[in-house]
Each structure stands twice: as C-alpha cells, then as structure tokens.
TORPA-4810 file (N, C-alpha, C, O; in nm, 3 decimals):
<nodes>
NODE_1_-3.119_1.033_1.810_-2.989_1.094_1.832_-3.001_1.243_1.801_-3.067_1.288_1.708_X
NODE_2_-2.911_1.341_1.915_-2.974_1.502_1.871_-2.850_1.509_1.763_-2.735_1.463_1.761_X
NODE_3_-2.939_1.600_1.662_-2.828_1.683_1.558_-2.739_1.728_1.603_-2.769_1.798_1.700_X
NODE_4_-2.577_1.722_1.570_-2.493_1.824_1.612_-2.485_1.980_1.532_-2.501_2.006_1.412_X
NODE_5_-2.463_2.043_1.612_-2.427_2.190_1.559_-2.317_2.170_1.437_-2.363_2.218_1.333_X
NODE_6_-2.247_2.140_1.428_-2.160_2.099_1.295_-2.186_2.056_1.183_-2.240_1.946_1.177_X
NODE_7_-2.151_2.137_1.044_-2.193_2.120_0.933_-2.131_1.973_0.921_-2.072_1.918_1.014_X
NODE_8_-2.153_1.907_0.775_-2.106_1.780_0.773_-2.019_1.817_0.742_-1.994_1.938_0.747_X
NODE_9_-1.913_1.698_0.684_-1.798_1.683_0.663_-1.755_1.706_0.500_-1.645_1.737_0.454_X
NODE_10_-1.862_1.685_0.444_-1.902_1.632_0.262_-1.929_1.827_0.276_-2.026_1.889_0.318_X
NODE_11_-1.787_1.878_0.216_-1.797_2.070_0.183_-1.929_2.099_0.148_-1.997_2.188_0.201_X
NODE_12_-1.982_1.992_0.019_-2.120_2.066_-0.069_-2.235_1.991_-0.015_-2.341_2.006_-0.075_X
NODE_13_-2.233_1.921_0.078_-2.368_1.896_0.166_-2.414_2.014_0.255_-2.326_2.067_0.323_X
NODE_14_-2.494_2.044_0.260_-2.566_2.127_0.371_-2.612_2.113_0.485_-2.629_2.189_0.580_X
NODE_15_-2.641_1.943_0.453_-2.697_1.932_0.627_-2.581_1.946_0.719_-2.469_1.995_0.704_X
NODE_16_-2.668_1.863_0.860_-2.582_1.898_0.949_-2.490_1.752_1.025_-2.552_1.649_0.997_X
NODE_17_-2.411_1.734_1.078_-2.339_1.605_1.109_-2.466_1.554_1.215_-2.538_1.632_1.276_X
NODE_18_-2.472_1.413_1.221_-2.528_1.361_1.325_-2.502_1.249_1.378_-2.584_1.165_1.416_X
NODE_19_-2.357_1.244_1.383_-2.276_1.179_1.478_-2.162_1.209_1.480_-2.121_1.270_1.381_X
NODE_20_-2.070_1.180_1.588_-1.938_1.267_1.642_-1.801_1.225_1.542_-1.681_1.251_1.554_X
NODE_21_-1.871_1.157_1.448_-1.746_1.166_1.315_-1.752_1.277_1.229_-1.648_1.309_1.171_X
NODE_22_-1.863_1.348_1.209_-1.878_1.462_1.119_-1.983_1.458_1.017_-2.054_1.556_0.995_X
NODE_23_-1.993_1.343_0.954_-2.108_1.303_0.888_-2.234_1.300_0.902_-2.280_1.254_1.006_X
NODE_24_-2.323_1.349_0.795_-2.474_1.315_0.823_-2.496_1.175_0.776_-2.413_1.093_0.736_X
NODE_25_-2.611_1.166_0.789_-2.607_1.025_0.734_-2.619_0.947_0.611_-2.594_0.830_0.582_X
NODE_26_-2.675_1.064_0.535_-2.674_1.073_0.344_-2.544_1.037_0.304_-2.530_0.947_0.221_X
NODE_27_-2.424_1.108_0.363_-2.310_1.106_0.300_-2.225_1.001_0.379_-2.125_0.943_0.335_X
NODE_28_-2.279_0.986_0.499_-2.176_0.888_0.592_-2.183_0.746_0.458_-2.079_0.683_0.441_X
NODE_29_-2.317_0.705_0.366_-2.323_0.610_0.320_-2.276_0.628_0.211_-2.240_0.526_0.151_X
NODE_30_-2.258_0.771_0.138_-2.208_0.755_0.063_-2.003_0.734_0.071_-1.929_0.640_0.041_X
NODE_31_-1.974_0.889_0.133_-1.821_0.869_0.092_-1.728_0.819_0.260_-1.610_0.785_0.254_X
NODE_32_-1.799_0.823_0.386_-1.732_0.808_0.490_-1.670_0.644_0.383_-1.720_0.577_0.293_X
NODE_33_-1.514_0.641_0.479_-1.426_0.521_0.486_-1.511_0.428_0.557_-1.556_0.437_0.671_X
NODE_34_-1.534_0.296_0.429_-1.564_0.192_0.492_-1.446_0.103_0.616_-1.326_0.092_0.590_X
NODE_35_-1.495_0.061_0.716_-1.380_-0.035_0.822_-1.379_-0.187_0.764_-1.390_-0.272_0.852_X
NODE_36_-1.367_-0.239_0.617_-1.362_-0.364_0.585_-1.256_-0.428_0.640_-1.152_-0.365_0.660_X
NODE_37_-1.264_-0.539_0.667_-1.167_-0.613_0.746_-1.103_-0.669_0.611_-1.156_-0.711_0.508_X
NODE_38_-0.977_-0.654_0.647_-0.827_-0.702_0.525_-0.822_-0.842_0.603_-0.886_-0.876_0.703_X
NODE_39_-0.742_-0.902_0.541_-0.715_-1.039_0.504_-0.554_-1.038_0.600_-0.476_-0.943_0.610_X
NODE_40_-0.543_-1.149_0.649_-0.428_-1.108_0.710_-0.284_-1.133_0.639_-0.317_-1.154_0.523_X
NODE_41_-0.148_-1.141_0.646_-0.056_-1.173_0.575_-0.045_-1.254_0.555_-0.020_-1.280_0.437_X
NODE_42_-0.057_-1.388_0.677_-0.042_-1.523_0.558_-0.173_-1.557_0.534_-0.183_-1.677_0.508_X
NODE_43_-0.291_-1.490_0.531_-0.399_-1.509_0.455_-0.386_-1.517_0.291_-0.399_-1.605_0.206_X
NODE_44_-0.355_-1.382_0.293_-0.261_-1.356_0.156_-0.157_-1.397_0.077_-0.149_-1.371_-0.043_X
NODE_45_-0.056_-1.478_0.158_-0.028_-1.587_0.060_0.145_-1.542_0.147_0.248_-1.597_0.108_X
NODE_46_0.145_-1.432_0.268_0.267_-1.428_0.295_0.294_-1.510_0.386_0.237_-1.466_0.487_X
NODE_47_0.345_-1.600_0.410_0.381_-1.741_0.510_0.513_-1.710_0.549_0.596_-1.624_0.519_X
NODE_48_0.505_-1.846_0.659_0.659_-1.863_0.670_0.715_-1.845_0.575_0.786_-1.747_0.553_X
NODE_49_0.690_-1.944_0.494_0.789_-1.944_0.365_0.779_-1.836_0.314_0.886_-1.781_0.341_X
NODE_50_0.695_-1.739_0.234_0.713_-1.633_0.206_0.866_-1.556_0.276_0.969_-1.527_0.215_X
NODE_51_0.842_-1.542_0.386_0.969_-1.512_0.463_1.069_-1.533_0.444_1.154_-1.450_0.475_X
NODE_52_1.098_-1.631_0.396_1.193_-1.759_0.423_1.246_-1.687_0.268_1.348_-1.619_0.262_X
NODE_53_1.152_-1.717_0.136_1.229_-1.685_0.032_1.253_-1.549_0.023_1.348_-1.525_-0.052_X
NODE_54_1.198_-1.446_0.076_1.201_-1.266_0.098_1.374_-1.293_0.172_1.480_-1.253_0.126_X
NODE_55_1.360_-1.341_0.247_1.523_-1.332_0.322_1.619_-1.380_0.221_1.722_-1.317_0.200_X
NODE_56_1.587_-1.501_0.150_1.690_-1.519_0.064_1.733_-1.454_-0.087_1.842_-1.440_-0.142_X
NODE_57_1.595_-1.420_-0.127_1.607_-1.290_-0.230_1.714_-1.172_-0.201_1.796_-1.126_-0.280_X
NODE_58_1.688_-1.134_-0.061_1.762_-0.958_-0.061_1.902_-1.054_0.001_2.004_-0.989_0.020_X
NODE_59_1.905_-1.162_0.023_2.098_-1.178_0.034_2.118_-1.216_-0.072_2.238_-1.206_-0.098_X
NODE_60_2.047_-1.265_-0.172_2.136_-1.305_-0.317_2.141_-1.174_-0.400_2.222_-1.167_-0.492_X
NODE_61_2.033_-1.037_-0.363_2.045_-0.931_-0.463_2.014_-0.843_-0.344_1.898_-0.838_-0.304_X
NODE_62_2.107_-0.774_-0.286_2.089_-0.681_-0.144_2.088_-0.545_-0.205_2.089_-0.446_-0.132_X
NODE_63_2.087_-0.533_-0.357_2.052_-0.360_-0.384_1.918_-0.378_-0.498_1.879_-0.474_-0.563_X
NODE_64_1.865_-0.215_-0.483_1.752_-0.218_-0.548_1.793_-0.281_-0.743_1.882_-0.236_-0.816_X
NODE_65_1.723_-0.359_-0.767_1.747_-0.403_-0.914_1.727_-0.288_-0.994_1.814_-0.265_-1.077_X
NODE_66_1.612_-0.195_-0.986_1.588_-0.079_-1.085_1.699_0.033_-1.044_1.736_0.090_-1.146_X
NODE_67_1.765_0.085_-0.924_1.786_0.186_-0.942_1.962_0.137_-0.960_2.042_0.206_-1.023_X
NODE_68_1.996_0.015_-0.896_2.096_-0.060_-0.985_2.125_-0.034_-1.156_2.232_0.012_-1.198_X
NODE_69_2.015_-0.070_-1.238_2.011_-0.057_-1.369_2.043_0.099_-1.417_2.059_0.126_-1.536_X
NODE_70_2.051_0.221_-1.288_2.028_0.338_-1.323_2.151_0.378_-1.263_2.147_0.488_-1.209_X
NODE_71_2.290_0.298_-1.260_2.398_0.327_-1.198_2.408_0.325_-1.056_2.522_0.296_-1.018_X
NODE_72_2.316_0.349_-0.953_2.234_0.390_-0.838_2.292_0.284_-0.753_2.305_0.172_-0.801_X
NODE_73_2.334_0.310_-0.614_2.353_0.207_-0.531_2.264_0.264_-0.427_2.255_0.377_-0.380_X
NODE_74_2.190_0.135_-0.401_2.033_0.210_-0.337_2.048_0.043_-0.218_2.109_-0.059_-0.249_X
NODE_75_1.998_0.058_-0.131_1.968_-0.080_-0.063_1.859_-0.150_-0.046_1.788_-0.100_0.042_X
NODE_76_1.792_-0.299_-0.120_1.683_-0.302_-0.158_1.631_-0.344_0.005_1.700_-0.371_0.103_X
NODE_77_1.468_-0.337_-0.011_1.431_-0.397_0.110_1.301_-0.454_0.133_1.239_-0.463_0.239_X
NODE_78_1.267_-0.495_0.005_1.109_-0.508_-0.017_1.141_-0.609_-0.198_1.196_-0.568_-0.300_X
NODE_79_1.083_-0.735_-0.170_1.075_-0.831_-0.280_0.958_-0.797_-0.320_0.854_-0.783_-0.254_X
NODE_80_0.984_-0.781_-0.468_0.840_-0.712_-0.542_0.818_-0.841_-0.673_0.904_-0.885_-0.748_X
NODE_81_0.696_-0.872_-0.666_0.634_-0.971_-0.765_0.613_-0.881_-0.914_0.538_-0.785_-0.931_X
NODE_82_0.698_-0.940_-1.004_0.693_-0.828_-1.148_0.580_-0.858_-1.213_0.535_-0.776_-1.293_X
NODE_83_0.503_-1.002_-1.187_0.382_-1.015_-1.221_0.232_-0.973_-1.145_0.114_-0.977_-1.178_X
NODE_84_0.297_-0.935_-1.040_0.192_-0.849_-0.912_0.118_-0.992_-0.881_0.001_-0.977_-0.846_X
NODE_85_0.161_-1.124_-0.888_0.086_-1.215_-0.845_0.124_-1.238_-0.709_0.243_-1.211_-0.691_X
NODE_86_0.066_-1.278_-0.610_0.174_-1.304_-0.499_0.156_-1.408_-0.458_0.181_-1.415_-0.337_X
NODE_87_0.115_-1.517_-0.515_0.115_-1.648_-0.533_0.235_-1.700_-0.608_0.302_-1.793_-0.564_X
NODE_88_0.260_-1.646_-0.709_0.409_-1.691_-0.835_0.491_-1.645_-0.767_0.482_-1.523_-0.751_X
NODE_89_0.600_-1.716_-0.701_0.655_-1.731_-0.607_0.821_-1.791_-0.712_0.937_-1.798_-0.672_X
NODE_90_0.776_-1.818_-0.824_0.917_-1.818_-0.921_1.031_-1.746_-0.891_1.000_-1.630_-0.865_X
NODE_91_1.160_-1.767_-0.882_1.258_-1.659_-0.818_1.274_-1.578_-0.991_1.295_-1.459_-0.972_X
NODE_92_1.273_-1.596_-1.080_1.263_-1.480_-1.189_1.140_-1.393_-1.212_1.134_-1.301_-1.293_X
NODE_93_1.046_-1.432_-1.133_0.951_-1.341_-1.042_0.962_-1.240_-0.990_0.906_-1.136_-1.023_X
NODE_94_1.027_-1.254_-0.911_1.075_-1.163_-0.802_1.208_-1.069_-0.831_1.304_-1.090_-0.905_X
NODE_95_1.180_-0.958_-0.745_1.242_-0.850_-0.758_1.293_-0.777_-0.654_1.203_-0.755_-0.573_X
NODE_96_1.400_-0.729_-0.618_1.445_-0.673_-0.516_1.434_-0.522_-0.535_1.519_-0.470_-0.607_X
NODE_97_1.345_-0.448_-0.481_1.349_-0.294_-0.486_1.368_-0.217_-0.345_1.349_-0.285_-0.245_X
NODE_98_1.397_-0.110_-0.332_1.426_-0.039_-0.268_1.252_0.013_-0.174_1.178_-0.056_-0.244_X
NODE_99_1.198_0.051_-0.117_1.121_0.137_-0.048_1.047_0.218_-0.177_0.932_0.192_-0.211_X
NODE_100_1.096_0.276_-0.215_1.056_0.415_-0.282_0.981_0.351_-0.451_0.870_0.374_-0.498_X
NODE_101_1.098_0.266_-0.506_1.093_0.202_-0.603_0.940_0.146_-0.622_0.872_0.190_-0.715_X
NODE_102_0.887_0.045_-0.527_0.799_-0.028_-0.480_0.672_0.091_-0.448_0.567_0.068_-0.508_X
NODE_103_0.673_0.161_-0.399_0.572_0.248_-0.394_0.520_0.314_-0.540_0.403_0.315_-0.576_X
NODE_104_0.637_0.369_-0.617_0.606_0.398_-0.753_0.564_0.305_-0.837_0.492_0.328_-0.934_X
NODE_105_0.612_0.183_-0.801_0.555_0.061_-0.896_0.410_0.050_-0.903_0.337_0.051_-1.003_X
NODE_106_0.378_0.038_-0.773_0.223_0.014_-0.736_0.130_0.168_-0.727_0.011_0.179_-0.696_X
NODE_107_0.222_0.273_-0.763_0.115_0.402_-0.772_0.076_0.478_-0.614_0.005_0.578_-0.609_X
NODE_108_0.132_0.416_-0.499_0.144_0.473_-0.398_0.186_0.608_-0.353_0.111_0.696_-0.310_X
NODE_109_0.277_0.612_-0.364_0.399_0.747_-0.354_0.390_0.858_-0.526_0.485_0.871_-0.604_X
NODE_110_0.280_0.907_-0.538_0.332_0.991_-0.632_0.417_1.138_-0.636_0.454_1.207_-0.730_X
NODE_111_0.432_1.152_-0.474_0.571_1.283_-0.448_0.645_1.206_-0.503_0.656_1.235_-0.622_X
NODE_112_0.702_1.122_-0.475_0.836_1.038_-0.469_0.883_1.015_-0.622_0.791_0.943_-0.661_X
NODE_113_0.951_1.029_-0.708_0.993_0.968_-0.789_1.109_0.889_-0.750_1.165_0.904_-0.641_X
NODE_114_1.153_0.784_-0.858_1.241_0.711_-0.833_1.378_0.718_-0.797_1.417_0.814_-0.865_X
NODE_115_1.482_0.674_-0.729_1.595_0.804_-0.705_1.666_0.814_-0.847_1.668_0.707_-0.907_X
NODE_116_1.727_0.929_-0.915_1.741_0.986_-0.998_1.885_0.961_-1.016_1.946_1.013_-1.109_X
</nodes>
C-alpha cells in the first residue's frame, strides 16, 4: 500500500498515515476506535417486556423523580435502574428521570448539569 502524504492522526507521532483514515499503523493499533460489535437491546436484557414495564413506569410517575425532589417539574422519559443492574427489574428499582438527569447519572453529559 503507497504511503500517504498526510501526517498521522496521533499529533506526537511522526510518521506518516497509510491508509485513508489517517492513521499509520503503529497507532491505528494503538488508539484508532475499535468497531466491536454491541449486543443488541433485547440481547441486553431490553425485551418486550422491558417495554411493557418502561411504559408503565413513566404513566405511574410521568415527571423526573430527581428534579421532582428539587421542586422542578421536568417530564421524565427514560426508566433508570438505581442499581445500574438491568436485569433487577424490581419496580423500587426503577426510576423515572428526565433526559439530562440520566446522562449525569451515568457520567455522559458533563456540560449538562442537572436542571437547577
């Protein structure tokens, strides 16, 4: 394969890319994004039923529980496992949060704080 004219992608590498992602091949193994194949949703344990109790969670508690507790009328939209199991399927398990809530829980969203 010919070298491309393009430095790599990795700032403090020197070589040069040698393929049309940017990478040489030292670093393609080290930091390029692996393509691992994920597991699918009801691989993971989200099923019908999963569904089934997610729908009945946000009609028995249709606002976020945390930002509820914070005076906050927020609209939840995402059932969150307080034990992060997602197998325990217990309804005192489960949690009704908002979007934003749910991202901060799990460390996703660190712009975002919780709504205030």
């Amino acid at each position: 394969m010919p070298t491309l004219s393009k430095a790599c992608r990795n700032r403090y590498c020197r070589n040069r890319a040698t393929s049309a992602d940017g990478w040489c091949d030292e670093c393609r193994e080290k930091y390029a994004p692996k393509n691992d194949a994920r597991e699918s949703p009801s691989e993971r344990g989200y099923d019908r039923a999963w569904r089934r109790l997610r729908e009945l969670k946000l009609s028995a508690s249709p606002l976020c529980e945390r930002c509820k507790a914070k005076g906050l009328v927020v609209p939840a939209n995402v059932v969150h496992h307080r034990d992060h199991d997602q197998h325990n399927n217990a309804w005192r398990n489960l949690e009704s949060l908002c979007r934003v809530c749910h991202e901060v829980e799990h460390g996703r969203d660190r712009r975002h704080r919780c709504h205030k």
